[in-house]
mmCIF file of the N, C-alpha and C atoms, coordinates in Angstrom:
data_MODEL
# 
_entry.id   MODEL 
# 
loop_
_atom_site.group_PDB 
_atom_site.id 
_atom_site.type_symbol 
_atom_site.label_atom_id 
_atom_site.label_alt_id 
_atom_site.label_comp_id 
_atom_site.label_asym_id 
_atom_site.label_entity_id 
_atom_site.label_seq_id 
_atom_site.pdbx_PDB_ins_code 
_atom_site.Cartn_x 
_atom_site.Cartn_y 
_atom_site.Cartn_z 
_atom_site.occupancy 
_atom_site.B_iso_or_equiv 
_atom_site.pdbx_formal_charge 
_atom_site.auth_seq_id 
_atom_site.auth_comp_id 
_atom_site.auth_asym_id 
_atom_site.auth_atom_id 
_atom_site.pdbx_PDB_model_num 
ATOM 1   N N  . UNK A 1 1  ? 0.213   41.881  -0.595  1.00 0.00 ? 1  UNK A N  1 
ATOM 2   C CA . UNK A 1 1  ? 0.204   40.578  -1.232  1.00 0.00 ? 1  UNK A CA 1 
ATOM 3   C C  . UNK A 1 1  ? 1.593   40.224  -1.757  1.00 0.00 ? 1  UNK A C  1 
ATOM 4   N N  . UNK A 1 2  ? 2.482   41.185  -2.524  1.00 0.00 ? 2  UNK A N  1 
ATOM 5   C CA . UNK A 1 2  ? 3.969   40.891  -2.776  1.00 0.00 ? 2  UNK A CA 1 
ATOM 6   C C  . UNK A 1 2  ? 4.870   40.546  -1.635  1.00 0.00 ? 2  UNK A C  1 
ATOM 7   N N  . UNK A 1 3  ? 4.677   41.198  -0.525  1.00 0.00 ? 3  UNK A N  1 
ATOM 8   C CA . UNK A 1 3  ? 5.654   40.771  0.840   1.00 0.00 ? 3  UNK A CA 1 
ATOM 9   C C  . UNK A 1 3  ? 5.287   39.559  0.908   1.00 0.00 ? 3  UNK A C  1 
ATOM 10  N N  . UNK A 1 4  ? 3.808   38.884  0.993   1.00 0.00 ? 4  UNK A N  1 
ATOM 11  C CA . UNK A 1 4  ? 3.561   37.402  1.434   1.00 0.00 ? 4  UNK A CA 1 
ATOM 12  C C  . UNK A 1 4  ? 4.502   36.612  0.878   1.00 0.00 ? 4  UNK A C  1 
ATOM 13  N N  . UNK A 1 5  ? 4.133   36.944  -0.813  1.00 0.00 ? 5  UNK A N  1 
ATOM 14  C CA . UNK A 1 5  ? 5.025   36.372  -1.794  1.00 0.00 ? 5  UNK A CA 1 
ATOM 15  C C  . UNK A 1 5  ? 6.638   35.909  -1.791  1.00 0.00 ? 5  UNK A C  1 
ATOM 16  N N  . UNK A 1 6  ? 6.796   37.003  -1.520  1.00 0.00 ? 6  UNK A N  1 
ATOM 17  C CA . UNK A 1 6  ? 8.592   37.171  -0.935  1.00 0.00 ? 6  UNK A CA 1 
ATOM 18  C C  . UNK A 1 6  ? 9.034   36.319  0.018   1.00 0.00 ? 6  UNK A C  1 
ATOM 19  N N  . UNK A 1 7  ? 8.024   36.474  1.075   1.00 0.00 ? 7  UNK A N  1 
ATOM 20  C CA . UNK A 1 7  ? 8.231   35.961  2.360   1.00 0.00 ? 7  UNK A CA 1 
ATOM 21  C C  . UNK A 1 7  ? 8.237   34.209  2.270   1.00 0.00 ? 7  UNK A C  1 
ATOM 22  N N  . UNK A 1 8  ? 7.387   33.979  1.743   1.00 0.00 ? 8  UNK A N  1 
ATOM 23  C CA . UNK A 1 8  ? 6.802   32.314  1.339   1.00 0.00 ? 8  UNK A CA 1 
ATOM 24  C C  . UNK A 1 8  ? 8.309   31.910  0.267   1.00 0.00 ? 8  UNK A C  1 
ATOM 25  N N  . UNK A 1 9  ? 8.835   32.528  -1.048  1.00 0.00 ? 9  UNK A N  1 
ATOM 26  C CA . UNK A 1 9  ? 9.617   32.260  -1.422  1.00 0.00 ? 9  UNK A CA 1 
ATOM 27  C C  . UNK A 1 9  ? 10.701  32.391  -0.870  1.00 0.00 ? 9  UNK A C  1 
ATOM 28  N N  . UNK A 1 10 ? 11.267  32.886  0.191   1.00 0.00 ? 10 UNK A N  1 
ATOM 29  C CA . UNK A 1 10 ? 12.384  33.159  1.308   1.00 0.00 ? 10 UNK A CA 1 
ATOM 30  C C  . UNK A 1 10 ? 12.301  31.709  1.817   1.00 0.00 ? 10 UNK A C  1 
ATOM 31  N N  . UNK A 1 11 ? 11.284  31.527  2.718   1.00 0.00 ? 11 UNK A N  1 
ATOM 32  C CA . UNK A 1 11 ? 10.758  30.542  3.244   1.00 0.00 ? 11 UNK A CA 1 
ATOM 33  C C  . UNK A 1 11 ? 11.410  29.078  2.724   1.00 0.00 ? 11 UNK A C  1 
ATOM 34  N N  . UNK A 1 12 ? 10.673  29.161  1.426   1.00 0.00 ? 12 UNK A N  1 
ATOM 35  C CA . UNK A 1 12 ? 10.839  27.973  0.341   1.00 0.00 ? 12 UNK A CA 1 
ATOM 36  C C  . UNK A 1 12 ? 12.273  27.807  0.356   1.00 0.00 ? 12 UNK A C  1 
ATOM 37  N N  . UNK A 1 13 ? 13.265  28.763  0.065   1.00 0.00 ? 13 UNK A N  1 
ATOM 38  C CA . UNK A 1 13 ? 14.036  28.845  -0.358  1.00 0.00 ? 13 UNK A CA 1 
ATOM 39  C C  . UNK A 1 13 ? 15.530  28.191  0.583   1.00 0.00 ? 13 UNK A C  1 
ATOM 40  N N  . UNK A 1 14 ? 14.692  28.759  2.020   1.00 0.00 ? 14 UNK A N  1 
ATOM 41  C CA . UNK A 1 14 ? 15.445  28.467  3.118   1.00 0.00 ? 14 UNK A CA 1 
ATOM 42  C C  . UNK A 1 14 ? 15.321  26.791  3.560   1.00 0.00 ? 14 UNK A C  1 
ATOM 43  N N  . UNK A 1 15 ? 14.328  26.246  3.566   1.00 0.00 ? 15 UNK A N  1 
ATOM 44  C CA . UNK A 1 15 ? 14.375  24.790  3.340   1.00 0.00 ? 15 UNK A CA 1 
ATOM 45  C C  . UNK A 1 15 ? 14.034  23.584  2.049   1.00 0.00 ? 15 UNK A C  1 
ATOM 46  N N  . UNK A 1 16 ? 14.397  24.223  1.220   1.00 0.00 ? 16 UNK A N  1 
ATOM 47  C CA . UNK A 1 16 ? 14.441  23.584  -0.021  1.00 0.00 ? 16 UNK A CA 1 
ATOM 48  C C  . UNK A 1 16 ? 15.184  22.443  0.012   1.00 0.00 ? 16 UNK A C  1 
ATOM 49  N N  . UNK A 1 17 ? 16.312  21.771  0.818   1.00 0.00 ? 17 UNK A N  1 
ATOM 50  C CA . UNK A 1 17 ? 16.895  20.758  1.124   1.00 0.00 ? 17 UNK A CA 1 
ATOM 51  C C  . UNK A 1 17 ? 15.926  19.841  1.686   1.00 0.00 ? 17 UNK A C  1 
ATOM 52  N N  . UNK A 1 18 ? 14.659  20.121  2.596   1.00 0.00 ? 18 UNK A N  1 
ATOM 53  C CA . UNK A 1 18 ? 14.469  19.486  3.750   1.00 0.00 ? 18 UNK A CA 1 
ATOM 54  C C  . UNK A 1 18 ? 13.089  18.877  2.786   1.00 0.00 ? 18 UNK A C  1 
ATOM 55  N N  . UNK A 1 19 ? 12.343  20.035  1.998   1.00 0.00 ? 19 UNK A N  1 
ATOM 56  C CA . UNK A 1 19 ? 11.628  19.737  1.270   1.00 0.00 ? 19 UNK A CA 1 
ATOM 57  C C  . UNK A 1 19 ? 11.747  18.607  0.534   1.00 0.00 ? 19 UNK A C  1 
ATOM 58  N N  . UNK A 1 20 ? 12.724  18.752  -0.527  1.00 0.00 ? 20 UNK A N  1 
ATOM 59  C CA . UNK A 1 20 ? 13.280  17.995  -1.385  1.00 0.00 ? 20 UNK A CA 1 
ATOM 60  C C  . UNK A 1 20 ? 13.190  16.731  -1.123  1.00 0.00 ? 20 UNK A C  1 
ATOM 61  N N  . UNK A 1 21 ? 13.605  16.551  0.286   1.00 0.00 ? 21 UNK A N  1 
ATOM 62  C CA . UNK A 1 21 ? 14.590  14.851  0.798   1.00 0.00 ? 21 UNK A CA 1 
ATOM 63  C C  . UNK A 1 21 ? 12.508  14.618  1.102   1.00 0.00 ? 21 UNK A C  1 
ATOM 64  N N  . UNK A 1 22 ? 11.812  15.606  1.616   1.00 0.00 ? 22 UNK A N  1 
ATOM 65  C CA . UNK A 1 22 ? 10.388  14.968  1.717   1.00 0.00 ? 22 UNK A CA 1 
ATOM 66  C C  . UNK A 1 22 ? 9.402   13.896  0.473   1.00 0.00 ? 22 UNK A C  1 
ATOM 67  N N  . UNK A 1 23 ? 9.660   15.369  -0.285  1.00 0.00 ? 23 UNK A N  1 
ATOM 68  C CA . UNK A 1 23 ? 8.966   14.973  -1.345  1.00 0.00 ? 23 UNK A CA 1 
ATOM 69  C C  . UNK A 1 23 ? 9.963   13.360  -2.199  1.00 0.00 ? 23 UNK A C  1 
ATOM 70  N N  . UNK A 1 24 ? 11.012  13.603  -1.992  1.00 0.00 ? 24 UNK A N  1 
ATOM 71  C CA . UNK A 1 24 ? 11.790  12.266  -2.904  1.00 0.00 ? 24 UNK A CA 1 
ATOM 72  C C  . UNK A 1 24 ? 11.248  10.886  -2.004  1.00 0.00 ? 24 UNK A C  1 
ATOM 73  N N  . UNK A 1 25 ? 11.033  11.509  -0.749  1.00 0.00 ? 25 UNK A N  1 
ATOM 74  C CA . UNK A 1 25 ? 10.650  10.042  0.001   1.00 0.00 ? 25 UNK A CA 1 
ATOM 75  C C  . UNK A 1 25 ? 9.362   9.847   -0.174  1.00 0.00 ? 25 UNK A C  1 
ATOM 76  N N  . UNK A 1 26 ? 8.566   10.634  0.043   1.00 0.00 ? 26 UNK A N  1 
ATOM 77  C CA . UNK A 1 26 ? 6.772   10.605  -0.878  1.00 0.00 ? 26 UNK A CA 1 
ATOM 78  C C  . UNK A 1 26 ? 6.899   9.818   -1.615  1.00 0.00 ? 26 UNK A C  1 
ATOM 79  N N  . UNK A 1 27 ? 7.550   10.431  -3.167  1.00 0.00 ? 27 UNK A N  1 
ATOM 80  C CA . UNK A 1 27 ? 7.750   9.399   -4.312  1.00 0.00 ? 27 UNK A CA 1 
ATOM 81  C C  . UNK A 1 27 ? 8.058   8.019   -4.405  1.00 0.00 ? 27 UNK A C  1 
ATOM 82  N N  . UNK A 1 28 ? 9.020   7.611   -3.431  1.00 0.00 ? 28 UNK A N  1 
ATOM 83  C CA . UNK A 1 28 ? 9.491   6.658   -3.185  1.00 0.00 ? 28 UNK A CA 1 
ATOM 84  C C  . UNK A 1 28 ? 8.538   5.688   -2.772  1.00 0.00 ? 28 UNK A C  1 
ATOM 85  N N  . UNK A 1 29 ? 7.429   6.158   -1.845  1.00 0.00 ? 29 UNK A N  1 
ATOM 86  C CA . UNK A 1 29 ? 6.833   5.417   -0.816  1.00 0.00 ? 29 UNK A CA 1 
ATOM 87  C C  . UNK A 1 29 ? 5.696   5.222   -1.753  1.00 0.00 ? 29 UNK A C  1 
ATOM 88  N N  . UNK A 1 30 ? 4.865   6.328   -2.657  1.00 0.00 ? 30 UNK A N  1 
ATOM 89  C CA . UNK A 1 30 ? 4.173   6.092   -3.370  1.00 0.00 ? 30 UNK A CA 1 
ATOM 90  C C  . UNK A 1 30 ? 4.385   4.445   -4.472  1.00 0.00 ? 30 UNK A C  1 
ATOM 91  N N  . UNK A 1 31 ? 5.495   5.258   -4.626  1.00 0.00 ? 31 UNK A N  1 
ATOM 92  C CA . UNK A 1 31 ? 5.937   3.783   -6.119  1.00 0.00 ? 31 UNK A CA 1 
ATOM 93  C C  . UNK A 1 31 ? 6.147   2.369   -5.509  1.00 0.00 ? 31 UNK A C  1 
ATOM 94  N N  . UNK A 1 32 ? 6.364   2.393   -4.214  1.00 0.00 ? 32 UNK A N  1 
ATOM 95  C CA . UNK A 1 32 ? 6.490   1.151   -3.564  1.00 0.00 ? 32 UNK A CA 1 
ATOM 96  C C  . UNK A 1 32 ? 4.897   0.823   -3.218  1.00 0.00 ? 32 UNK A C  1 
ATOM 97  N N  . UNK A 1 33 ? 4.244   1.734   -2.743  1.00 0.00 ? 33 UNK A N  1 
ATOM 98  C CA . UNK A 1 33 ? 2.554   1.245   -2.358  1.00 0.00 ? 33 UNK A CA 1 
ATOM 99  C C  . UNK A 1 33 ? 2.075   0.545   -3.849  1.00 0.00 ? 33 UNK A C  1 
ATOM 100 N N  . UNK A 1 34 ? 2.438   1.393   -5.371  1.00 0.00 ? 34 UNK A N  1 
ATOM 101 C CA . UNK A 1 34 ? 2.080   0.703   -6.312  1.00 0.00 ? 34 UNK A CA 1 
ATOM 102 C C  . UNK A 1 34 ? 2.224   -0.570  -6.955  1.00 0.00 ? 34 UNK A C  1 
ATOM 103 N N  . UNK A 1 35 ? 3.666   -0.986  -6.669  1.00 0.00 ? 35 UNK A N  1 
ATOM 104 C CA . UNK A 1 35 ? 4.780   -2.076  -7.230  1.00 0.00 ? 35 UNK A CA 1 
ATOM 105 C C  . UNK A 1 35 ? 3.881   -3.292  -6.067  1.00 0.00 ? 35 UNK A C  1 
ATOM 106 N N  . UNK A 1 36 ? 4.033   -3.071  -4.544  1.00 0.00 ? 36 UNK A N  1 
ATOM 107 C CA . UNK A 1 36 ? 3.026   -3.802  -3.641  1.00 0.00 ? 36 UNK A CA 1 
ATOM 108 C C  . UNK A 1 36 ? 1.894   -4.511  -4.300  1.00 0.00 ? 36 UNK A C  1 
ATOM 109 N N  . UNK A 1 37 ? 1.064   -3.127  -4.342  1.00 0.00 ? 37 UNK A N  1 
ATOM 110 C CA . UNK A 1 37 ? -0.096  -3.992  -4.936  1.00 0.00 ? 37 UNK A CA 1 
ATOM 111 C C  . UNK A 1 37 ? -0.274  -4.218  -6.353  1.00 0.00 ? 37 UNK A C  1 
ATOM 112 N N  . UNK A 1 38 ? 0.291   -3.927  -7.379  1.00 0.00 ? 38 UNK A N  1 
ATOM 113 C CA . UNK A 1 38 ? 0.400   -4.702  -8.711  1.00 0.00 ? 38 UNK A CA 1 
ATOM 114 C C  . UNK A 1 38 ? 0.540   -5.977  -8.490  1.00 0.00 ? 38 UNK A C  1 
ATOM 115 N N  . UNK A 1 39 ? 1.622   -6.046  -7.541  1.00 0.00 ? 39 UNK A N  1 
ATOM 116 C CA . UNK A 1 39 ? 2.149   -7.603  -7.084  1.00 0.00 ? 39 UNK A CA 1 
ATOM 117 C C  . UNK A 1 39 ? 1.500   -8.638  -6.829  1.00 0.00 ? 39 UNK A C  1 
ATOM 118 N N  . UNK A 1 40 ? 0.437   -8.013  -5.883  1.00 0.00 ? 40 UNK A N  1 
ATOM 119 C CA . UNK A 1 40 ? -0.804  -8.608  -5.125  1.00 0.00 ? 40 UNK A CA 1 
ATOM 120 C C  . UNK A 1 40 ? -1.763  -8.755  -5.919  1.00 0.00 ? 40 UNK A C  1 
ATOM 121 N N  . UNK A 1 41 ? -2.219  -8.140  -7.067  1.00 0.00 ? 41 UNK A N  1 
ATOM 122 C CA . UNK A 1 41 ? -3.272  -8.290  -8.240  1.00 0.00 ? 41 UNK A CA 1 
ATOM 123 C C  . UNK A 1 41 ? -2.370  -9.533  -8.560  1.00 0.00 ? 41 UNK A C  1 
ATOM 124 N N  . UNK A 1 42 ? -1.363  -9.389  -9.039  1.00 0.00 ? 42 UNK A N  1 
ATOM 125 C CA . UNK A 1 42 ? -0.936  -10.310 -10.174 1.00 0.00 ? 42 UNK A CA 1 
ATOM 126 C C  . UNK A 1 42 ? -0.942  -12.022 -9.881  1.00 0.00 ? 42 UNK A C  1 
ATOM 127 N N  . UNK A 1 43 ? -0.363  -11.947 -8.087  1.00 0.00 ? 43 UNK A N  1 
ATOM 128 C CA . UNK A 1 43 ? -0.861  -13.117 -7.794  1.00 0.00 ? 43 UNK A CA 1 
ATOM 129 C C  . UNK A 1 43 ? -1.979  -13.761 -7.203  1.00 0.00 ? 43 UNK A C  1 
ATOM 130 N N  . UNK A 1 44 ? -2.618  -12.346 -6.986  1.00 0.00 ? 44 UNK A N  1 
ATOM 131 C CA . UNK A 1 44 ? -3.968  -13.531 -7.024  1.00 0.00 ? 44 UNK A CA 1 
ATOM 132 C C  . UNK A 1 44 ? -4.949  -13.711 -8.080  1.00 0.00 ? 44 UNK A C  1 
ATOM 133 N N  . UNK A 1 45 ? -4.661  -12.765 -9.506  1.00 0.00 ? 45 UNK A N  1 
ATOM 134 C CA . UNK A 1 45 ? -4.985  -13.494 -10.695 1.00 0.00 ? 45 UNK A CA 1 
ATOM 135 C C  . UNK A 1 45 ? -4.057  -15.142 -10.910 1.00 0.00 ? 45 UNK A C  1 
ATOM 136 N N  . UNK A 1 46 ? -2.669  -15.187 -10.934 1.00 0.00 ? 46 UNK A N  1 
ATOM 137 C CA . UNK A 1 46 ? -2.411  -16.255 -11.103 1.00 0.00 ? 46 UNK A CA 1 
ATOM 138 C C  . UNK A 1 46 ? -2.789  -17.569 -10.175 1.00 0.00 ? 46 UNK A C  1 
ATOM 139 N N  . UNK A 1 47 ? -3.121  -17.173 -8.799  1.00 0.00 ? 47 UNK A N  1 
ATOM 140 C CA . UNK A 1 47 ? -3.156  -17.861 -7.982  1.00 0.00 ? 47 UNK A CA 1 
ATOM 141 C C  . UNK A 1 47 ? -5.162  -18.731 -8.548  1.00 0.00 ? 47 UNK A C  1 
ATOM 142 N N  . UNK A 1 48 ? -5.646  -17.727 -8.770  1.00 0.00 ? 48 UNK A N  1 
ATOM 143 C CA . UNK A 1 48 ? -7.142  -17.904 -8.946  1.00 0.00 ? 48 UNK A CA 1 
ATOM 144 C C  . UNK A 1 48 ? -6.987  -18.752 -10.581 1.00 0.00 ? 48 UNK A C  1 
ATOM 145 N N  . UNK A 1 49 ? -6.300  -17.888 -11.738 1.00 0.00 ? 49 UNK A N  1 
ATOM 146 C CA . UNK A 1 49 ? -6.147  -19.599 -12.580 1.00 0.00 ? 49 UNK A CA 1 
ATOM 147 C C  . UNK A 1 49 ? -5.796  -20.778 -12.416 1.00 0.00 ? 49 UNK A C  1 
ATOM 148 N N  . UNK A 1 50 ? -4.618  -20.766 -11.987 1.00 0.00 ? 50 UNK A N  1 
ATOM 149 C CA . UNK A 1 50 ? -4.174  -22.212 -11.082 1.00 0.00 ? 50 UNK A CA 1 
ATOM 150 C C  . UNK A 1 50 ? -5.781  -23.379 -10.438 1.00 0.00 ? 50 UNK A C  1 
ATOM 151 N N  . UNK A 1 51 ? -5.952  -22.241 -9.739  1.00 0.00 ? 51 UNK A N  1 
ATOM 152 C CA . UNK A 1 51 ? -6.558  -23.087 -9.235  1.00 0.00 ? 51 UNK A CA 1 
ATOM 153 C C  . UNK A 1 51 ? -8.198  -23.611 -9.668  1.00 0.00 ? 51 UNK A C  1 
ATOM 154 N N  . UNK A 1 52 ? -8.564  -22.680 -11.131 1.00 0.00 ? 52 UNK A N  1 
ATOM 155 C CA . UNK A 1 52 ? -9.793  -23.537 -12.145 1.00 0.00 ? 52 UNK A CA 1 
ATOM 156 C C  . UNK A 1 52 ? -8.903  -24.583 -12.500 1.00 0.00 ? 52 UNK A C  1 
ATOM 157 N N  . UNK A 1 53 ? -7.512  -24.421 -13.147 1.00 0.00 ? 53 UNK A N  1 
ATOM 158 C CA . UNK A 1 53 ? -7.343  -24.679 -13.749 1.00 0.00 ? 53 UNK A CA 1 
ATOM 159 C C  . UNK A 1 53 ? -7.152  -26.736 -12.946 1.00 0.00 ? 53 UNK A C  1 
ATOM 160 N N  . UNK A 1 54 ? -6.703  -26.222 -12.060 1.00 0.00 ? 54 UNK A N  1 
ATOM 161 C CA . UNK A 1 54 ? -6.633  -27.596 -11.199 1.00 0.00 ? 54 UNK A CA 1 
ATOM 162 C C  . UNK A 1 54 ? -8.024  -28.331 -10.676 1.00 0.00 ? 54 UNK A C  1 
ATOM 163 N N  . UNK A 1 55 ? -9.196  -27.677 -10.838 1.00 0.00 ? 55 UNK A N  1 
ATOM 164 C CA . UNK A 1 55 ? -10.729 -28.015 -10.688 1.00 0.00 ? 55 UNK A CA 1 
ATOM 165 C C  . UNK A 1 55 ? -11.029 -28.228 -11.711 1.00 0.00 ? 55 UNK A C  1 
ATOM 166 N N  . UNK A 1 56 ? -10.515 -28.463 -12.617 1.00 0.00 ? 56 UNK A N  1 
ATOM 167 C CA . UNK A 1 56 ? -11.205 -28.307 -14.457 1.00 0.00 ? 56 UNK A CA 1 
ATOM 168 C C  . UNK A 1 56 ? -10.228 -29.735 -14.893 1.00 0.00 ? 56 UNK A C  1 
ATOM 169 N N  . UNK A 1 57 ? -9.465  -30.220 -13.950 1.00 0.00 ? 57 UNK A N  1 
ATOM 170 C CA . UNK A 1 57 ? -8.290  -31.208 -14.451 1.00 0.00 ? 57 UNK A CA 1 
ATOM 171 C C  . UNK A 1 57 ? -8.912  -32.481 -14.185 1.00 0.00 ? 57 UNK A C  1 
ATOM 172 N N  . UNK A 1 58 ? -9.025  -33.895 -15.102 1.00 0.00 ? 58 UNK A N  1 
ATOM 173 C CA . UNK A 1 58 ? -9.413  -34.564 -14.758 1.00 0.00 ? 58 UNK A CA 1 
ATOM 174 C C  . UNK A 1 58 ? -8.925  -35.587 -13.586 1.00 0.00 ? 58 UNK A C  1 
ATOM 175 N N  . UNK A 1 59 ? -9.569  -36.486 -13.006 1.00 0.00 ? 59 UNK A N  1 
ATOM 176 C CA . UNK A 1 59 ? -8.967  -37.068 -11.762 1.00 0.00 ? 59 UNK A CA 1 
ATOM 177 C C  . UNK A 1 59 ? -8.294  -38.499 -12.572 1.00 0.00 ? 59 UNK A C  1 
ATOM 178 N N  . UNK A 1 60 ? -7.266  -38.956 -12.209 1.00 0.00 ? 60 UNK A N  1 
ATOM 179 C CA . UNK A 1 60 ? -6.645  -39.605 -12.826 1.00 0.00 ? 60 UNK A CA 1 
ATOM 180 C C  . UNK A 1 60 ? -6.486  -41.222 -12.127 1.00 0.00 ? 60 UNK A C  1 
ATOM 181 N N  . UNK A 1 61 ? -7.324  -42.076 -12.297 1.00 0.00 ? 61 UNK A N  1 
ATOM 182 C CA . UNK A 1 61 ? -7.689  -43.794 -11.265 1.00 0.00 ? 61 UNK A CA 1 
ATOM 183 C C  . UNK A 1 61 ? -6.368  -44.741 -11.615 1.00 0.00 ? 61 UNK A C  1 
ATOM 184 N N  . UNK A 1 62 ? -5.876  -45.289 -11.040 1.00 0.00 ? 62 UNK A N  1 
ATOM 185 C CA . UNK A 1 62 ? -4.659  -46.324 -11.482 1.00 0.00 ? 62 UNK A CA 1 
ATOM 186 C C  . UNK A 1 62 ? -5.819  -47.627 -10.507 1.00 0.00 ? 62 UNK A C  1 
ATOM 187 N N  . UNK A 1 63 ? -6.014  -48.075 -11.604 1.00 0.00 ? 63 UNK A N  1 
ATOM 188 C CA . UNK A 1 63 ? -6.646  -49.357 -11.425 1.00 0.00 ? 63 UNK A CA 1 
ATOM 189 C C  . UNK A 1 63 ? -5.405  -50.798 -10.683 1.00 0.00 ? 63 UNK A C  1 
ATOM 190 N N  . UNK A 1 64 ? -5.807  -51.285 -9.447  1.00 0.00 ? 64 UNK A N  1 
ATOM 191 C CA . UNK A 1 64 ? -4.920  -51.891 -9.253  1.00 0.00 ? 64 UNK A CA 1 
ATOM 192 C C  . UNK A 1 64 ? -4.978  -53.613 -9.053  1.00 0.00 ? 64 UNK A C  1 
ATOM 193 N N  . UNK A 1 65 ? -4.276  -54.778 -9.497  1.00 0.00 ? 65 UNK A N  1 
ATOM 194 C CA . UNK A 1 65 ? -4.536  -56.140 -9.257  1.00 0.00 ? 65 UNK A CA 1 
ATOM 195 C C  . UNK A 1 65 ? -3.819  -56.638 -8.209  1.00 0.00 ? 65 UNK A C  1 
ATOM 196 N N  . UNK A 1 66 ? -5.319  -56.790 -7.577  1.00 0.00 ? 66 UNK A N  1 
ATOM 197 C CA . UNK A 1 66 ? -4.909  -57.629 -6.133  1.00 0.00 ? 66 UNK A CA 1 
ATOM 198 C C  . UNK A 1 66 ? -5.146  -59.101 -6.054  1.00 0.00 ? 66 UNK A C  1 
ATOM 199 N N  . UNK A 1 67 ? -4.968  -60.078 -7.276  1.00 0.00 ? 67 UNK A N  1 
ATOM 200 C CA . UNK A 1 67 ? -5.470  -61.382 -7.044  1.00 0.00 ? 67 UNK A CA 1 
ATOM 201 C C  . UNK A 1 67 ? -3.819  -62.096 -6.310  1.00 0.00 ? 67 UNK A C  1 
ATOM 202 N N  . UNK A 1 68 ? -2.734  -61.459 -6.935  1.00 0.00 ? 68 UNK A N  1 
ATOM 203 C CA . UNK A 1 68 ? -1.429  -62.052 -6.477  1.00 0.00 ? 68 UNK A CA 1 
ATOM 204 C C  . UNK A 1 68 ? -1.766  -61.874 -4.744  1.00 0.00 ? 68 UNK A C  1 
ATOM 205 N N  . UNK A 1 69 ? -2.103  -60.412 -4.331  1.00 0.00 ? 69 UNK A N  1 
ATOM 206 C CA . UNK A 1 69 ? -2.080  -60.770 -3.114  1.00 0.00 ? 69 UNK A CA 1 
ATOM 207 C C  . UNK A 1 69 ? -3.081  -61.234 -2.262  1.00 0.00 ? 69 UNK A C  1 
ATOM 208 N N  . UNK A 1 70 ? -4.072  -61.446 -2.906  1.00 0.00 ? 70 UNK A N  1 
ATOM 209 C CA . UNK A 1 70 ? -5.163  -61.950 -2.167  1.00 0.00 ? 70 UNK A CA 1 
ATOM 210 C C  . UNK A 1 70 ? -4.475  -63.302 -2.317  1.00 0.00 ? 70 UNK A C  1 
ATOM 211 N N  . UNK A 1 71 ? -4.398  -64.363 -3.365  1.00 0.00 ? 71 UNK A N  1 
ATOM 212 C CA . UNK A 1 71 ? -3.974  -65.507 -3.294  1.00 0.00 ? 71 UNK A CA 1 
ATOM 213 C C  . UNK A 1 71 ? -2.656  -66.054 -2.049  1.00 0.00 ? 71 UNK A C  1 
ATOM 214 N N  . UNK A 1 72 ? -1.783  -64.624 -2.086  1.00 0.00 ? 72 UNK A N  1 
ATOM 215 C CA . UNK A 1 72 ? -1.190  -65.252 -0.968  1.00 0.00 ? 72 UNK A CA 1 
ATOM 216 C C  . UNK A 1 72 ? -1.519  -65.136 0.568   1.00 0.00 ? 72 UNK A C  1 
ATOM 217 N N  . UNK A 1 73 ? -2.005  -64.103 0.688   1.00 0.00 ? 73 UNK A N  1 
ATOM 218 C CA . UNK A 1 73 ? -3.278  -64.257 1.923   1.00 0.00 ? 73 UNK A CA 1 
ATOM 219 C C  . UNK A 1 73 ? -3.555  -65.532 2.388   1.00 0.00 ? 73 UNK A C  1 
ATOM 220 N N  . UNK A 1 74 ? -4.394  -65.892 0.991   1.00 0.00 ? 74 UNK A N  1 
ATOM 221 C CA . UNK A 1 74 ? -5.198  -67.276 1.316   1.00 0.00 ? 74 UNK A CA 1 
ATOM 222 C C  . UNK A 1 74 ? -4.149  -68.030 1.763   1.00 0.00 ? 74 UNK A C  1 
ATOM 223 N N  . UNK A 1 75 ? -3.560  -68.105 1.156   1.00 0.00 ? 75 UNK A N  1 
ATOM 224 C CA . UNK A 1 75 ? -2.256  -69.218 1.353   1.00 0.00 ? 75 UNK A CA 1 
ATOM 225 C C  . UNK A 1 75 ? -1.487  -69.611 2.659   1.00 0.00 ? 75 UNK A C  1 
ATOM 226 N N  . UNK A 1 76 ? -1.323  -68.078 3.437   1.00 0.00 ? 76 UNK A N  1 
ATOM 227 C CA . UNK A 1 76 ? -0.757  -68.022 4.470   1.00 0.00 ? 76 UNK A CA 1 
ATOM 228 C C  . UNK A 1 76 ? -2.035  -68.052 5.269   1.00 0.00 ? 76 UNK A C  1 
ATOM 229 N N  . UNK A 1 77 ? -3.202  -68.043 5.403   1.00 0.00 ? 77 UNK A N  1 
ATOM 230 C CA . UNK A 1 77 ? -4.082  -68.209 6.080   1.00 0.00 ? 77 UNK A CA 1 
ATOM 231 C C  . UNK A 1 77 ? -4.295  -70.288 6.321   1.00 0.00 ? 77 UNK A C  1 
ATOM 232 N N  . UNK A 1 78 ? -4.138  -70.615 5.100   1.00 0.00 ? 78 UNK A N  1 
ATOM 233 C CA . UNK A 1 78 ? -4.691  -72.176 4.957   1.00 0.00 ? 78 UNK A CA 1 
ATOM 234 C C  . UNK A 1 78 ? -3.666  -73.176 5.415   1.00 0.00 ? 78 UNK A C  1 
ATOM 235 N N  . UNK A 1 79 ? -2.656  -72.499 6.161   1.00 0.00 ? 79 UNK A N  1 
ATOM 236 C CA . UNK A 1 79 ? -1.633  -73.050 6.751   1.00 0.00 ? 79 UNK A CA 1 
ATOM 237 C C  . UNK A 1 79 ? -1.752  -73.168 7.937   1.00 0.00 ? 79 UNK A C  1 
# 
């Protein structure tokens, strides 16, 4: 069981560079999968208020007077 030991820490020891550059890119890739989707929560919470918030907004009528142009209608019609 001590030779395994030895042997595995030899092992380790001999690519500890190659390891290293693995595991730092793991990390890397991990924290980017997280930052991703935080991102993706965040906008589609904001995206999903927005948009009560724009269903909850009242509709806004601009009432408009058309007698000026109806009168000239007529006008250019009675000619």
């Amino acid at each position: 069981m001590s030779q395994q030991k030895v042997d595995l820490y030899k092992e380790q020891k001999k690519n500890r560079k190659k390891i290293m550059k693995k595991e730092k890119y793991m990390h890397y890739l991990r924290c980017s999968a997280v930052i991703v989707v935080c991102a993706l929560i965040v906008g589609w919470a904001g995206w999903s208020i927005y948009a009560k918030y724009e269903a909850n907004k009242p509709a806004s009528y601009t009432e408009v007077n058309m007698n000026a142009l109806n009168d000239y209608y007529s006008s250019l019609e009675g000619n």
